[in-house]
C-alpha positions in Angstrom: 68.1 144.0 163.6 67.7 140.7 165.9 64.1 140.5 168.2 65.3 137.9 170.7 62.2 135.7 172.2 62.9 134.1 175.0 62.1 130.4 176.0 61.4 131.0 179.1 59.2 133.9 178.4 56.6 131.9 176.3 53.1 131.2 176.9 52.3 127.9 178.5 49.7 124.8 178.6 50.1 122.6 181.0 48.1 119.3 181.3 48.2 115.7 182.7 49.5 114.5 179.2 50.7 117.5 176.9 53.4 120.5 178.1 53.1 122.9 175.0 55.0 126.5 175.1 53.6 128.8 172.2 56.0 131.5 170.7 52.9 133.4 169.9 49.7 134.0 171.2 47.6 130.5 171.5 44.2 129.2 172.2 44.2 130.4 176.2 47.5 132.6 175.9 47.2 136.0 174.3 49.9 138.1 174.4 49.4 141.1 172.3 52.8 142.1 171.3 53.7 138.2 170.1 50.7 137.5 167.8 52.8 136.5 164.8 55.6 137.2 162.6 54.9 138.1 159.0 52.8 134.7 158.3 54.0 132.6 160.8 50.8 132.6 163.4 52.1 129.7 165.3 55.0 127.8 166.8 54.2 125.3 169.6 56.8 123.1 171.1 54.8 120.2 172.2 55.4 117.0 174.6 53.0 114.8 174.6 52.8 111.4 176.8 52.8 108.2 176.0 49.4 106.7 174.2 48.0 110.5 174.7 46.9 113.1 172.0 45.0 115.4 170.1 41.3 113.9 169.3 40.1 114.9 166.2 39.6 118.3 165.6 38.9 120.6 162.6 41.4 122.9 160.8 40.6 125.5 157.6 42.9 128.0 155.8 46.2 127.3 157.6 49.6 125.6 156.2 50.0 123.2 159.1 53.7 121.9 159.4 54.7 119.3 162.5 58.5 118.5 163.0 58.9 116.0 165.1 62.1 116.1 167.2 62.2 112.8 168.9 59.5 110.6 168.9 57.0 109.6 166.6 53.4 110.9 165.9 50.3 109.2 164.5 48.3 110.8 162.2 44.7 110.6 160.8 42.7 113.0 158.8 39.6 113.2 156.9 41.3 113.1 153.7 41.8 109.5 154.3 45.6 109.9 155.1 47.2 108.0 158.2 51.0 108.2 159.4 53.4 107.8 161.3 55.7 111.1 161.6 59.0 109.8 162.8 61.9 112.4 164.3 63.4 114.0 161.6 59.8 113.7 159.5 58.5 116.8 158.1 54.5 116.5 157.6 52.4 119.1 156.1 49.0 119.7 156.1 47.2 122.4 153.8 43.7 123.1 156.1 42.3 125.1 152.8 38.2 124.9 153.3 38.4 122.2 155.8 40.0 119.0 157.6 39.5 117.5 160.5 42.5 115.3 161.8 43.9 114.0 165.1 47.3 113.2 166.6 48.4 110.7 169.0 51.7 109.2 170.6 51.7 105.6 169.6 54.2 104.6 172.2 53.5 103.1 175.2 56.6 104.4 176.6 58.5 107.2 175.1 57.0 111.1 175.0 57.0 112.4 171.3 58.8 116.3 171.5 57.8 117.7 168.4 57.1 121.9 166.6 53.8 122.3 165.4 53.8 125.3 163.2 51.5 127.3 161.2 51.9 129.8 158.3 48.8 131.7 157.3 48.7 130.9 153.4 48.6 133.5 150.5 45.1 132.3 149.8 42.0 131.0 151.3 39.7 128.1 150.4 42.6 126.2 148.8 41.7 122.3 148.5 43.0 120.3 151.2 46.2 118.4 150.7 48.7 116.4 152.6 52.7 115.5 152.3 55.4 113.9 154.1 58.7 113.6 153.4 62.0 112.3 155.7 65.0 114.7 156.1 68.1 112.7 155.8 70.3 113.6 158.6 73.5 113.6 156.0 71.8 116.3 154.4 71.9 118.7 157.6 74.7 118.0 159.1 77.0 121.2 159.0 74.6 123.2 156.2 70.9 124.1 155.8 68.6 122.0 154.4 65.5 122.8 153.0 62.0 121.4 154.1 59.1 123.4 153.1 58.9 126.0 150.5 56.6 127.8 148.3 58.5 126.7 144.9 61.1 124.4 144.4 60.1 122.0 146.9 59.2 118.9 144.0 63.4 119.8 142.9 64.7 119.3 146.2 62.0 116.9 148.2 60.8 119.5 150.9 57.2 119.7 150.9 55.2 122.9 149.2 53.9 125.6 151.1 51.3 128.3 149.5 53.1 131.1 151.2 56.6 132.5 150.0 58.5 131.3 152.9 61.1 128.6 153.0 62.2 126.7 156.0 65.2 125.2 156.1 66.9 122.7 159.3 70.4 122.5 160.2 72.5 120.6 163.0 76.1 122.4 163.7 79.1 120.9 165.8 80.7 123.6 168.0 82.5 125.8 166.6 80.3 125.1 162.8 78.5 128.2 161.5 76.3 128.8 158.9 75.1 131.7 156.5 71.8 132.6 155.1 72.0 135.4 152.5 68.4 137.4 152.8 66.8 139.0 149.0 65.6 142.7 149.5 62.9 143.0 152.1 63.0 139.3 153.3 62.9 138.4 156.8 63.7 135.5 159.1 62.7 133.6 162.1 65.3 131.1 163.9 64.6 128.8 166.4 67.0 126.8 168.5 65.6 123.4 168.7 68.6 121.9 170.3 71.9 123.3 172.0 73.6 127.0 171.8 73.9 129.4 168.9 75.3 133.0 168.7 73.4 135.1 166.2 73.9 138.8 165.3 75.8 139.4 168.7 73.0 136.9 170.5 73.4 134.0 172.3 70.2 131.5 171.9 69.4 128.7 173.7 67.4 125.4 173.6 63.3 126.9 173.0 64.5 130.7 172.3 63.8 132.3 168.8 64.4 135.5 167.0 63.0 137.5 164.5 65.4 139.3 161.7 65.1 142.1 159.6 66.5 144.8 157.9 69.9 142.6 157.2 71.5 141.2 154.1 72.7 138.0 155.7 72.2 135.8 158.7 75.2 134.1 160.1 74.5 131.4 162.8 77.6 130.1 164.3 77.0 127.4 167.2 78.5 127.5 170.4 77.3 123.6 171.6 75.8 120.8 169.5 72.9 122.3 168.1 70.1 121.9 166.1 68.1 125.2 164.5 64.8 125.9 162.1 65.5 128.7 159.9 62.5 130.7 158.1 62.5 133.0 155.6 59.8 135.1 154.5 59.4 137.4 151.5 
């Protein structure tokens, strides 16, 4: 079973420097019916203008992942970590019993497009604790890679989550698809980050997502160039 989420239909925040649309219920956008999806509380796709950001601000008990999609990000928390997340950079953040952090767009230029997601995690009060790693585009191209998961991510260089989830990234030429087999009981959300995709007799576009259950394997075939997260929850 597919539960298609329309870009379009997201909320929104508009402001003089950031255009952020939230798959689920946000800050000033409550939407009961699209509060989350297993643990995934949050995905906001986020464009942020040049030399503009998020001033620091405090985080606790949240698996805080950013993807950024084009771009680059500066980051500083008060762990004593500062970055730069470049496009194709996965960054994550464990909150645990408290960070504060803030993220800007170094250029003077360019907008960064980036995901910020967040995954409740299985436990509270964890210690705080930061990772970045790069994707390498080779590894993508044509076949899921994975980024973030709860236990073989020191194997395979994604970085660790405290949730069983994995997320994986792929980027598909037309006509390219991809399959995901699911274990018993696991689910998945996919978002289109880029291009055209048919899933499960859906067509998805650039911004639209879709939660999966009740299926033994996800085949994502693309239509266009296109670019897709892929999460799976157990």
């Amino acid at each position: 079973m597919i539960n298609v989420r329309k870009s379009a239909a997201r909320g929104q925040t508009r402001t003089d420097w950031l255009d952020s649309r939230h798959t689920f219920s946000f800050a000033d956008y409550f939407d009961r019916q699209h509060m989350n999806f297993g643990p995934l509380r949050v995905i906001n796709e986020d464009i942020i203008a040049p030399g503009a950001g998020f001033p620091l601000h405090p985080h606790r008990d949240m698996e805080i992942i950013t993807y950024v999609l084009s771009g680059a990000l500066e980051h500083a928390d008060s762990m004593g970590n500062g970055s730069v997340i470049q496009a194709g950079d996965v960054q994550r953040m464990s909150a645990g019993t408290g960070v504060t952090h803030s993220e800007r767009n170094p250029s003077t230029s360019e907008p960064v497009h980036l995901l910020q997601i967040w995954i409740m995690p299985r436990a509270q009060s964890l210690p705080p604790s930061y990772e970045q790693k790069q994707v390498p585009p080779s590894g993508r191209d044509g076949q899921l890679a994975l980024i973030a998961a709860s236990d073989v991510a020191a194997a395979t260089g994604a970085v660790t989550l405290h949730q069983d989830a994995h997320i994986y990234t792929a980027t598909l030429a037309p006509g390219q698809a991809i399959e995901h087999m699911l274990e018993g009981g696991h689910k998945v959300w996919l978002q289109v980050t880029r291009g055209s995709v048919r899933v499960l007799g859906e067509e998805l576009q650039t911004g639209d997502g879709a939660g999966v259950t009740d299926e033994t394997v996800v085949q994502v075939a693309a239509l266009t160039p296109a670019s897709i997260l892929l999460f799976d929850f157990g």
